[in-house]
N, C-alpha and C positions, 0 to 999 in steps of 0.2 A: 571501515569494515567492522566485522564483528567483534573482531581482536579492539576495538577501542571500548574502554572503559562506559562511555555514553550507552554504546550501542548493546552491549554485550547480552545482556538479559535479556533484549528487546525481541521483536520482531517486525514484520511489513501487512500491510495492504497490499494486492496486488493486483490490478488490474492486465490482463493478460487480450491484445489485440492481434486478430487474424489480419494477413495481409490487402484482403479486403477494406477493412475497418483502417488501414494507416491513413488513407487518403480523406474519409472522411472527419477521423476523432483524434487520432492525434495530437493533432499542435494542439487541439481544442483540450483536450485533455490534460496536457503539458502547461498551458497558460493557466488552463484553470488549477492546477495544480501548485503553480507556485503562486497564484493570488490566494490560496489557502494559505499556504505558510508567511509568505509577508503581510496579509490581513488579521492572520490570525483566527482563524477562521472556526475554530475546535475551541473558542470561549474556556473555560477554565482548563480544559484538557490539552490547551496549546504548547504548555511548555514540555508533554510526552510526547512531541513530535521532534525527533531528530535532523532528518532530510529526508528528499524527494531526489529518486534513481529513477532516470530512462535508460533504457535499453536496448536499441533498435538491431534489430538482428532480421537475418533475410529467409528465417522460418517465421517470424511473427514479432510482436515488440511487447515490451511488458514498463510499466510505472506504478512505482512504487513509493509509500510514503512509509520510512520507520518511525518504530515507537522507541521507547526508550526502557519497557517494564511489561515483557507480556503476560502477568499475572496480576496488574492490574486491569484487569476486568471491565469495570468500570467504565476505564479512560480510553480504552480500546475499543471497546464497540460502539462508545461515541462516535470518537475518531472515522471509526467505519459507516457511520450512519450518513454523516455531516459530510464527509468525503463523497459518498454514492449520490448523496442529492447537489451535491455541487456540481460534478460532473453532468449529472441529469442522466444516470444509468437508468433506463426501466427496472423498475420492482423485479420481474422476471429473473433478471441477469444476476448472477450472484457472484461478490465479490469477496474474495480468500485472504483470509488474514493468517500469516505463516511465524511459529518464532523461529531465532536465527539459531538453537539449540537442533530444532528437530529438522532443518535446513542444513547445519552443518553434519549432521549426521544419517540423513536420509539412505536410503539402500535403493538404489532405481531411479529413475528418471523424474521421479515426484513427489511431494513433502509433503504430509498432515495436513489439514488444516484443523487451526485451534480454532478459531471461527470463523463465520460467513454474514454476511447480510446483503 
């Protein structure tokens, strides 16, 4: 969680799926997700990658990969670039990168985003 030391500064990517979209992208999204993190996948920005959270919930499902620094800049919008073309997002689709700062403090149903791609 946030409360650990690794994670604390960090924040996530978040891919966010309508219940529509479980049937089709899911697993697909899940496999390719952890062939990121055991490939390595983010080249020098790998070791800002924490872990990968699924969520499956029966309003919609979300996966997420944390970082470990979300004020490096940098190493995070990488992450978010290399991520969206792995999965094979359309350009269109835009995916939220949230820290766990503005996550744990949010007021509403929904958190900032620090960035997008």
């Amino acid at each position: 969680m946030w409360e650990d030391e690794r994670n604390k500064r960090g924040g996530r990517w978040l891919i966010t799926l309508s219940k529509q979209q479980r049937r089709a992208d899911l697993d697909r999204f899940w496999l390719e997700t952890l062939l990121c993190l055991v490939g390595e996948a983010f080249d020098d920005h790998s070791d800002d990658v924490c872990v990968a959270v699924i969520n499956v919930q029966t309003k919609g499902d979300e996966i997420a990969i944390w970082t470990t620094d979300h004020e490096n800049k940098d190493a995070v919008v990488h992450i978010g670039h290399v991520y969206k073309k792995r999965l094979g997002v359309p350009q269109k689709v835009i995916i939220e990168y949230q820290s766990h700062a503005d996550t744990a403090t949010k007021s509403g149903s929904t958190t900032k985003n620090k960035f997008v791609v």
